[in-house]
PLY file of the C-alpha trace (Angstrom):
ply
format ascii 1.0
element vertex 102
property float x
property float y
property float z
element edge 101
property int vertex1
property int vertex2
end_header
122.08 60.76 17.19
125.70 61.18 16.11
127.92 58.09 17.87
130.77 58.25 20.29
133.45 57.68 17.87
131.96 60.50 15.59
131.93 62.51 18.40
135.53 62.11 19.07
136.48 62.29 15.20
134.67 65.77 15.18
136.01 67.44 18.73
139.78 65.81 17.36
142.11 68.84 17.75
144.98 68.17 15.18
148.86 67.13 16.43
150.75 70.17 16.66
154.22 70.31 15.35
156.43 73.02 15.33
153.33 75.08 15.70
152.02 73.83 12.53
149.09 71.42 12.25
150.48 67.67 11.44
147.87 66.21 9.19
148.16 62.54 7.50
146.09 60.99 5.47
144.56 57.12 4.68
145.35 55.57 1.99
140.66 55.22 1.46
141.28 58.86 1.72
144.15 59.32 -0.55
141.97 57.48 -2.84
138.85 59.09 -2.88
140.66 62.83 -3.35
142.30 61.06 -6.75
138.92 59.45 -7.90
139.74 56.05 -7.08
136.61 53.93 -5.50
138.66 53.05 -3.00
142.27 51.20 -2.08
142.20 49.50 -5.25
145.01 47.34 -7.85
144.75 50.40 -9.88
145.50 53.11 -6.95
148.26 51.09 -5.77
149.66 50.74 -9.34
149.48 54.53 -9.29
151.30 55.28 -6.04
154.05 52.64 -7.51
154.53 54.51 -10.40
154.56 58.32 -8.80
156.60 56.59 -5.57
154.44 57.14 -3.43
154.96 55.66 -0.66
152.96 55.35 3.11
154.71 56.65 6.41
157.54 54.67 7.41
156.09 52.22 9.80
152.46 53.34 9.23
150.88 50.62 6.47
148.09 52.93 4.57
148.80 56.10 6.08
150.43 58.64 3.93
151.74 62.26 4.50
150.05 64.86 2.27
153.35 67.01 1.77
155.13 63.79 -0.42
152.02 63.16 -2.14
152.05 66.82 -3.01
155.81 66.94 -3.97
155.33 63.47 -6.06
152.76 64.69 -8.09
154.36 68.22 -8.39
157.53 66.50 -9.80
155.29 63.90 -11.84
154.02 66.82 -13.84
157.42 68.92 -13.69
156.58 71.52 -11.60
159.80 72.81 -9.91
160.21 72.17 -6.19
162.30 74.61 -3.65
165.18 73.55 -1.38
163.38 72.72 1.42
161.11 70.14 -0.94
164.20 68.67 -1.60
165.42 68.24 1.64
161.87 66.68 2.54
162.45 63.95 0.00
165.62 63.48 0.51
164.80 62.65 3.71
161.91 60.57 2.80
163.34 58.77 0.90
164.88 54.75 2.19
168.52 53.96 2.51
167.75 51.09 0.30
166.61 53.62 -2.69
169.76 56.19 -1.37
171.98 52.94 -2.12
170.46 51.97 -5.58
171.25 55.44 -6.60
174.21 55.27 -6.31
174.83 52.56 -7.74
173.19 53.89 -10.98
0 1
1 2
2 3
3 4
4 5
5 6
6 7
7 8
8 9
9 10
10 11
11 12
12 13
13 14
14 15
15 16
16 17
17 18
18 19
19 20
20 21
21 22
22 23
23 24
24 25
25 26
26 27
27 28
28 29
29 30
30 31
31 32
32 33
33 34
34 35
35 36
36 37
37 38
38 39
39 40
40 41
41 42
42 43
43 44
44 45
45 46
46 47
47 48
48 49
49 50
50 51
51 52
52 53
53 54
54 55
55 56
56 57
57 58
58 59
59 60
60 61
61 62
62 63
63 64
64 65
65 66
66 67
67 68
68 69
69 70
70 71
71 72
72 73
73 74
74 75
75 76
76 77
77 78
78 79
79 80
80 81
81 82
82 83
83 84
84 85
85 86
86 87
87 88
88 89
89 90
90 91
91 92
92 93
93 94
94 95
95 96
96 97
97 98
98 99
99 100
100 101
């Protein structure tokens, strides 16, 4: 018999924003989808090096639209306007202020 808490994780209607579903992710579930066993040195290494980075405030929750973009750019596929926009807006003042400074 299923418990309550999987009960609530599989009635959970998705956030709605902008009449779009809002979906984040864990970083355990970031993991598993790139073949890491879990939150590991190695996984963290690798979100380091494609900067990517959890949600603002949110330790070990990530959004899957920067994941997507990071790994888009990290193999040079070209992103739109509105991808750029998104990471521009992602991105923190501190990195905004290191680029500019070269």
């Amino acid at each position: 018999m299923p418990s309550s808490r999987q009960n609530l994780e599989a009635n959970r209607q998705p956030l709605m924003v902008d009449g779009a579903p809002l979906a984040l992710m864990t970083g355990e579930e970031l993991a598993r989808a790139m073949d890491y066993k879990g939150v590991t040195s190695g996984f963290r290494a690798w979100c380091r090096k494609l900067n990517i980075t959890p949600v603002p405030g949110r330790a070990n929750v990530y959004d899957p639209k920067l994941v997507r973009i990071r790994l888009d750019a990290s193999q040079g596929i070209e992103k739109g306007p509105s991808e750029e926009a998104y990471v521009e807006q992602a991105e923190s003042l501190v990195e905004k202020r290191r680029k500019r400074r070269g």
